[in-house]
C-alpha positions in Angstrom: 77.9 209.1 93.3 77.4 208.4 97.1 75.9 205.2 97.9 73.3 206.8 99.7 71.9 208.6 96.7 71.6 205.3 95.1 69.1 204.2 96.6 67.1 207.4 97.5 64.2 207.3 100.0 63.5 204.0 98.0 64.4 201.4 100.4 63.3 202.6 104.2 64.9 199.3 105.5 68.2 200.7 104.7 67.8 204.3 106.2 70.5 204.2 109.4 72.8 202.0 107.2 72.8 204.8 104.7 73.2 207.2 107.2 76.5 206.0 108.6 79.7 205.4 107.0 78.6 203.0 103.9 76.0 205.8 102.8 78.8 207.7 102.3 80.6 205.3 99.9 81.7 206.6 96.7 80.5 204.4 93.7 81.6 204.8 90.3 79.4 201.8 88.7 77.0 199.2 89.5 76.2 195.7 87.9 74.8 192.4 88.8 77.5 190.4 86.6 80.8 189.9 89.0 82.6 189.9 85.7 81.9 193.3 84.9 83.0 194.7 88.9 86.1 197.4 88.5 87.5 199.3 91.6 84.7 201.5 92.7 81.2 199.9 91.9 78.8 198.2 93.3 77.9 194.5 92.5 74.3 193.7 93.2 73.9 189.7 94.0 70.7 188.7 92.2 69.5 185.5 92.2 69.2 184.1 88.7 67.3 181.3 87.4 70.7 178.8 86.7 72.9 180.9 89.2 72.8 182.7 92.6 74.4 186.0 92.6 75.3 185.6 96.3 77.9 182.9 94.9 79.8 185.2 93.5 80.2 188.0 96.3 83.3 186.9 96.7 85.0 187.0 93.5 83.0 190.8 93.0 84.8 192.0 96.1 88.1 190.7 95.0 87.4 192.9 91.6 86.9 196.0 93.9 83.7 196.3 95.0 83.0 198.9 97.2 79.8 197.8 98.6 77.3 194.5 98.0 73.5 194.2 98.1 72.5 191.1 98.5 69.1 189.9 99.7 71.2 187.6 102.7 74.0 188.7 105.0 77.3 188.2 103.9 80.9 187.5 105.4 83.1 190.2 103.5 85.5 192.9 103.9 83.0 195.6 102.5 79.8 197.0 103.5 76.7 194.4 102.6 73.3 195.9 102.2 70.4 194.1 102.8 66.8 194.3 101.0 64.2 191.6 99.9 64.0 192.5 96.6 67.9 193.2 94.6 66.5 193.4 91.1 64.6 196.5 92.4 67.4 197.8 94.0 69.4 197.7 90.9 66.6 199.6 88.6 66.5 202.3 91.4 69.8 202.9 91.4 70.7 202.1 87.7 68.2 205.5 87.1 69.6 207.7 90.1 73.3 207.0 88.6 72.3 207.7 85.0 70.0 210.1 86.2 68.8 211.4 82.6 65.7 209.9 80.9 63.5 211.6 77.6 61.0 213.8 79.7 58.0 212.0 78.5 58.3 207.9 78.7 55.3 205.2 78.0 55.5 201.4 77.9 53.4 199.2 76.7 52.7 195.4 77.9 50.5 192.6 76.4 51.6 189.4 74.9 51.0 190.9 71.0 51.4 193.9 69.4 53.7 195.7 71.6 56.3 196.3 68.9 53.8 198.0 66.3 52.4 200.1 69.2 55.9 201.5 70.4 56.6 201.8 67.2 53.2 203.5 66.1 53.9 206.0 69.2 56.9 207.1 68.2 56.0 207.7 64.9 52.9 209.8 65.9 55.1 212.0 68.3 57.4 212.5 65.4 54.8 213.9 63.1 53.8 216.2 65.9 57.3 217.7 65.8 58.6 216.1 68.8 62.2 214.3 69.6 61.0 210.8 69.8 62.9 207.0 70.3 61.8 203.9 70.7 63.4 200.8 72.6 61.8 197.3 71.6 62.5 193.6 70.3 63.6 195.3 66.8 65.8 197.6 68.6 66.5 200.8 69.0 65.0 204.3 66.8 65.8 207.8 67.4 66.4 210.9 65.1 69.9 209.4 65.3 70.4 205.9 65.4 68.1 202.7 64.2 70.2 199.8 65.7 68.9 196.6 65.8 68.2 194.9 69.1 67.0 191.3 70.8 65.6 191.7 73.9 62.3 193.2 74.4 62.9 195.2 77.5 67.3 195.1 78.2 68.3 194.5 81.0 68.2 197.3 83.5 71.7 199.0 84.0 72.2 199.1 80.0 68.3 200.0 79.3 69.5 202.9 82.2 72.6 204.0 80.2 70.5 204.0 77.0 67.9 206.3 78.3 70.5 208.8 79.4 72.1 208.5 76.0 68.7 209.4 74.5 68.5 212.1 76.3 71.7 213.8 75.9 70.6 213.2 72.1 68.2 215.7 73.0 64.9 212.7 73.0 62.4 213.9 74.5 59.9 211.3 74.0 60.2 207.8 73.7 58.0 204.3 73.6 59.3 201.1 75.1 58.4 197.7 75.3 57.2 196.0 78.4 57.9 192.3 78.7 56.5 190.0 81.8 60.0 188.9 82.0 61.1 192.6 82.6 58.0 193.6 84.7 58.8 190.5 86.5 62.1 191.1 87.2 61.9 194.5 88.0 64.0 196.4 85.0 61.3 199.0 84.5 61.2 200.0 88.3 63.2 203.3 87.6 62.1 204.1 84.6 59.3 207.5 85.0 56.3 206.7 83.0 53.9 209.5 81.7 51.4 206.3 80.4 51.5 203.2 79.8 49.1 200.6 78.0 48.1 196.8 77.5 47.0 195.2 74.2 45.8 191.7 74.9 47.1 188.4 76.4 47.5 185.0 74.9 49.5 181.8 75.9 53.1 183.3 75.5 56.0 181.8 77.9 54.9 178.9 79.6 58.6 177.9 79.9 59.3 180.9 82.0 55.5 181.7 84.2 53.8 178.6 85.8 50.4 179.3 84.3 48.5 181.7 82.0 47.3 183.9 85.3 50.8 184.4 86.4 51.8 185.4 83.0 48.9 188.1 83.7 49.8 189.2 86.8 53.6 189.7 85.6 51.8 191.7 83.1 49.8 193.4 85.4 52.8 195.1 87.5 53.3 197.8 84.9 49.9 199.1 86.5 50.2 198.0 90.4 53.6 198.7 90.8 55.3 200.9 87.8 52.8 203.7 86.4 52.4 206.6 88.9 49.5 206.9 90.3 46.5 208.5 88.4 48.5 208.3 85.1 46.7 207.3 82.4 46.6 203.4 81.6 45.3 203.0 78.0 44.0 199.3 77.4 42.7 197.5 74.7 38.7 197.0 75.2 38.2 193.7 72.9 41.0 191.4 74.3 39.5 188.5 76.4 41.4 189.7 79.6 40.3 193.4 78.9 38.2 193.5 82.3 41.0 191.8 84.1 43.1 194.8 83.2 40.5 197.5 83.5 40.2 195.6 87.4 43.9 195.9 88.0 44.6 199.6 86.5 41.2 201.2 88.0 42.5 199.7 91.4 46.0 201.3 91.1 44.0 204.5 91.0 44.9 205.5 87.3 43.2 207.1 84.7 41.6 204.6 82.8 41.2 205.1 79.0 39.8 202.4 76.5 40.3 202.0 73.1 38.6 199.2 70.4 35.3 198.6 69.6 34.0 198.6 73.1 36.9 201.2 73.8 35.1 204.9 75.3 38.3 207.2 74.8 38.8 205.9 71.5 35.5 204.2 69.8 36.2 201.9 66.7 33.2 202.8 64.4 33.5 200.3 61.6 36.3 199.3 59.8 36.7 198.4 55.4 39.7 196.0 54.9 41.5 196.0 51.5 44.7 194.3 50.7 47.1 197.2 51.3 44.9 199.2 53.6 42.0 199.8 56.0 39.3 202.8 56.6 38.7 202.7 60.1 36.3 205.2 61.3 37.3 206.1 64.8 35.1 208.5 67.7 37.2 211.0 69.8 36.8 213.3 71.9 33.3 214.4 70.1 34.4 214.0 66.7 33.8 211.0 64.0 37.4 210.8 62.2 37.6 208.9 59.0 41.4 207.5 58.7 42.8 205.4 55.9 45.5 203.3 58.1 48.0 201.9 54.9 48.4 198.6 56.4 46.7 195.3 56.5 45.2 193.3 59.3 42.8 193.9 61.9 45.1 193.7 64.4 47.5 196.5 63.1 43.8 198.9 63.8 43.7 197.8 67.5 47.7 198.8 68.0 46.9 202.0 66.0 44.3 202.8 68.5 46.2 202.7 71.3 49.7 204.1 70.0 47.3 206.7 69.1 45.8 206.7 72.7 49.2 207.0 74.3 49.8 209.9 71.9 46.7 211.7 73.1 47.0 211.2 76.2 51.0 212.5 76.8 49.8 215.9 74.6 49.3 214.9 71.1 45.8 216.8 70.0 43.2 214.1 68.5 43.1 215.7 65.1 47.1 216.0 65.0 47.1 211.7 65.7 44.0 210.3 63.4 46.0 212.6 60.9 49.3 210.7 61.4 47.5 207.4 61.7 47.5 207.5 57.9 51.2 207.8 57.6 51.8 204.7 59.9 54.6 202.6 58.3 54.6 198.9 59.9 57.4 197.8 62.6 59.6 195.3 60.8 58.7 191.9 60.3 54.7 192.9 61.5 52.7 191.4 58.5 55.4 193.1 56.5 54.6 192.9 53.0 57.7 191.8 51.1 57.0 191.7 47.7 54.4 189.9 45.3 54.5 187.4 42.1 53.8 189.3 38.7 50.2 188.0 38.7 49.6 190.2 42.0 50.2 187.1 44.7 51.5 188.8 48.1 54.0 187.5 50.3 54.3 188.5 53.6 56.7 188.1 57.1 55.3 188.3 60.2 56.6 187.9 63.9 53.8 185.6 64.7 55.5 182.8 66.8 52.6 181.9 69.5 49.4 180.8 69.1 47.1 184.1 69.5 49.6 186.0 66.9 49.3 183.1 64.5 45.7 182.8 64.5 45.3 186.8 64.4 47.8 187.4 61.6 46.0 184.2 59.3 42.4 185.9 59.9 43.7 189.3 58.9 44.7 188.4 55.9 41.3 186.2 54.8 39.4 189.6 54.0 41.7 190.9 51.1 43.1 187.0 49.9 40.5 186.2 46.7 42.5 182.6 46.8 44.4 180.6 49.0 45.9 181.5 52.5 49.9 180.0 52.5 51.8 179.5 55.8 55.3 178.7 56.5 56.0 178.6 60.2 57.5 176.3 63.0 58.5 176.9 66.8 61.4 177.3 69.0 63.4 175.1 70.6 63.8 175.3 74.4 60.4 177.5 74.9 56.9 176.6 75.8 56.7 172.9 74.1 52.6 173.0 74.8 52.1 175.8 72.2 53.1 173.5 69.3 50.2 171.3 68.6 48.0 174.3 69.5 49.9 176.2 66.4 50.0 173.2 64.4 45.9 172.9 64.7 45.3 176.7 63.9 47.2 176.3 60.8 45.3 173.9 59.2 42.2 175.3 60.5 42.8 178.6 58.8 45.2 178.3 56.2 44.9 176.2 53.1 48.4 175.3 52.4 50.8 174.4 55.9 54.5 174.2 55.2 55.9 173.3 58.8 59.8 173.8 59.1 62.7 174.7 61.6 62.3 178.5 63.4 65.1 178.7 66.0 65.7 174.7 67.0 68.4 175.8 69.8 69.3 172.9 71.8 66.7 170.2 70.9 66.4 167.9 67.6 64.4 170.3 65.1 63.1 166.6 63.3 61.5 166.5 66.7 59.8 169.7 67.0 58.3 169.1 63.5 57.0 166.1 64.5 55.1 168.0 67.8 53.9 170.5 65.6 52.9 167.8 63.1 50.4 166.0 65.6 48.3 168.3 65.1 49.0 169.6 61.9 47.0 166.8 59.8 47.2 169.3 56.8 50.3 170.4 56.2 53.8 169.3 54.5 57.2 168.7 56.4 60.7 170.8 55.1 62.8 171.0 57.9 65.6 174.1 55.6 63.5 176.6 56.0 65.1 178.2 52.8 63.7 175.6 51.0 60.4 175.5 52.9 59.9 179.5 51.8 61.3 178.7 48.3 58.6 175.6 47.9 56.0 177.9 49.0 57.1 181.0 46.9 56.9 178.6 43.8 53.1 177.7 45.1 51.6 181.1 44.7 48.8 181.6 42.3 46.8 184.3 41.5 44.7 185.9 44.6 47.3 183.8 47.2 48.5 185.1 49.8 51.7 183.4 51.6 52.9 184.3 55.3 56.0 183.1 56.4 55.5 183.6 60.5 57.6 183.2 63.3 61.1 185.0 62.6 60.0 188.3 61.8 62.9 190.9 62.0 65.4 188.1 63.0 68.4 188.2 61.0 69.6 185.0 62.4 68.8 181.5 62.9 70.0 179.4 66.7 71.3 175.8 65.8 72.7 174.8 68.7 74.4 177.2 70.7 75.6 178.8 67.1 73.1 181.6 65.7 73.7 181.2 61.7 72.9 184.6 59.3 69.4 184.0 57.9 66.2 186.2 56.7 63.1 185.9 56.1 62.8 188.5 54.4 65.9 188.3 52.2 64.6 184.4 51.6 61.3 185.4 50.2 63.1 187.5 48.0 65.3 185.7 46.6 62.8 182.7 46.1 60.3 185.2 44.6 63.0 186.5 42.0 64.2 183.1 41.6 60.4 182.1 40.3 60.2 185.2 37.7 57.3 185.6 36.1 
């Protein structure tokens, strides 16, 4: 592919440069990691957060770059192309290159929820006959393939490959995740949205964004600067920073579309919550639908609403989507019911690893739980330190046993992330093995219990260190819970 078509009409700054000899540049690649340059491609120089890309111009070129875009000049033997913003540059490209996306593409941003929503999507667009993916934090489903994944939106050359994979799969619809890191950073820039939607917002990456507002506005960019104009933008109506979003989408000049109890596109009625289920009586279009939604917790109705939202709105009749509502199975490790003690105690795993998530997934399981509300959690290493007491204090406050124990330490001393969450945690008990912390808790359960073991979710591994060791949640609950017989 010419250089030149690269970049499309994109980037007016780079018009006569694309117009002489280096538009006419043959490029068989493009990446932003010098260590992935072969003869032919492109290397993008992006300033990253412990590196400068511009550092390595040098060793690209000597790989056989054919061109560099860089947001300085640069002394080299090959054309250097100029723009303020590289990451962009690279997502532009990275989907004229691939060129082949599912027809119908929606993303969905919020700080909860947007794994069950994706996943919801997809699942609705299935039942209506169509082609449909999904790309997320548990990976990647299609009528092919269900790998599992890590990175809530990938990074934007291999999310670009994927999509063109997807649709040579014959896809024609697919849900993805938007992250504020990704929206930050520009990865979704190429990618053509038919909708897009926000759930809610709640302290979430504080290592990464200097204050909650920023986080927003990160947020924010799938409206101002991703979704097409006068698309529609589905948000959640009950979230705290619902007006904010309504504000920022209604300004972009979309077509705004709420959902939840205060929602007007889709109205939340009244909801009955029971321990594997909820009735949620929903208003659309004209029509009162009564749908029985086969999973538990408040929250899981708000994602349904808008997955079902985003359904509607890229073609999906209401009827055909309050019908597939109640064939909904639950995104792994999303209050994922794993199994239960013979005397009807439930044990659940749930993603839950920030404050808003914890406190949501403890109160949506109060309604159904006859006795006593079990946690097992802890927190990250090397992430938002602030969030710990917070998480340690809506423990106690709403669960009657608190088992605090190691998630992902990473780096730091996990005897001293405890002790942060402990501060606050007045309640609970201390096992740093987090086997043993699930196992003390398994053997706990009585009659009416209900235990959630937060924080991992779909994780199939555990960082000590710089070494990620096999470990599951869901496979330790298990084995704890057949361990305890009857």
């Amino acid at each position: 592919m010419k250089l030149r078509d690269l970049a499309g009409n994109a980037f007016p700054e780079l018009k006569a440069e694309l117009e002489g000899p280096a538009g006419a540049l043959d490029i068989s690649g493009l990446s932003s990691d010098s260590r992935k340059i072969a003869p032919g491609m492109a290397f993008v120089a992006i300033a990253g957060s412990k590196a400068d890309g511009a550092g390595f111009i040098a060793d690209a070129v000597a790989k056989g770059a054919a061109a560099v875009i860089a947001s300085h000049a640069a002394e080299t033997s090959v054309p250097v192309l100029v723009v303020s913003e590289p990451r962009r540059f690279l997502s532009v490209a990275a989907s004229h290159f691939y060129g082949r996306q599912p027809a119908t593409m929606v993303a969905v941003t919020g700080t909860a929820g947007k794994t069950s929503v994706a996943s919801f999507v997809r699942q609705i667009w299935a039942h209506a006959g169509h082609a449909a993916a999904m790309i997320g934090t548990t990976g990647i489903i299609s009528p092919t393939r269900n790998e599992y994944g890590s990175l809530t939106t990938p990074d934007t050359v291999s999310l670009h490959e994927l999509l063109a994979e997807l649709a040579d799969e014959g896809v024609t619809h697919a849900s993805m995740e938007a992250s504020s890191h990704g929206l930050d950073q520009y990865r979704l820039d190429g990618v053509k949205l038919a909708a897009a939607a926000f759930t809610n917002l709640g302290r979430d990456h504080m290592d990464y964004h200097p204050t909650v507002e920023d986080y927003m506005a990160a947020k924010m960019h799938l409206f101002d600067r991703v979704l097409p104009k006068g698309s529609p933008a589905i948000i959640f109506a009950d979230d705290s920073w619902s007006e904010q979003a309504i504000k920022v989408a209604t300004a972009a000049g979309h077509d705004v579309r709420t959902v939840g109890r205060k929602g007007t596109y889709l109205t939340l009625k009244r909801v009955e919550h029971f321990r594997h289920k909820q009735v949620a009586e929903v208003h659309a279009e004209g029509e009162i639908f009564e749908v029985d939604i086969p999973l538990a917790g408040d929250f899981q109705i708000a994602n349904a609403l808008v997955a079902a939202a985003l359904a509607m709105s890229t073609g999906v009749p209401a009827k055909l989507a309050m019908a597939a509502l109640e064939k909904l199975q639950g995104a792994s490790g999303r209050l994922e019911l794993v199994g239960h003690t013979k005397d009807g105690a439930l044990a659940y795993v749930d993603y839950a690893h920030k404050p808003d998530a914890l406190e949501n997934v403890l109160n949506s399981v109060r309604p159904f739980t006859t006795g006593r509300v079990i946690v097992v959690f802890g927190c990250g290493g090397d992430r938002d330190r602030g969030k710990r007491p917070i998480m340690g204090e809506i423990a106690c406050r709403l669960a009657d046993v608190v088992i605090v124990t190691d998630d992902n330490p990473r780096s730091e001393e996990p005897a001293a992330i405890r002790a942060e969450i402990m501060a606050a945690a007045t309640c609970a008990s201390e096992i740093g093995d987090r086997a043993k912390a699930i196992r003390e808790a398994v053997l706990q359960l009585k009659s009416g219990d209900t235990l959630i073991v937060a924080g991992k979710g779909h994780e199939e591994g555990q960082t000590v260190g710089s070494v990620t060791l096999p470990f599951s949640d869901h496979a330790e609950v298990r084995k704890a819970l057949e361990e305890r017989g009857p």
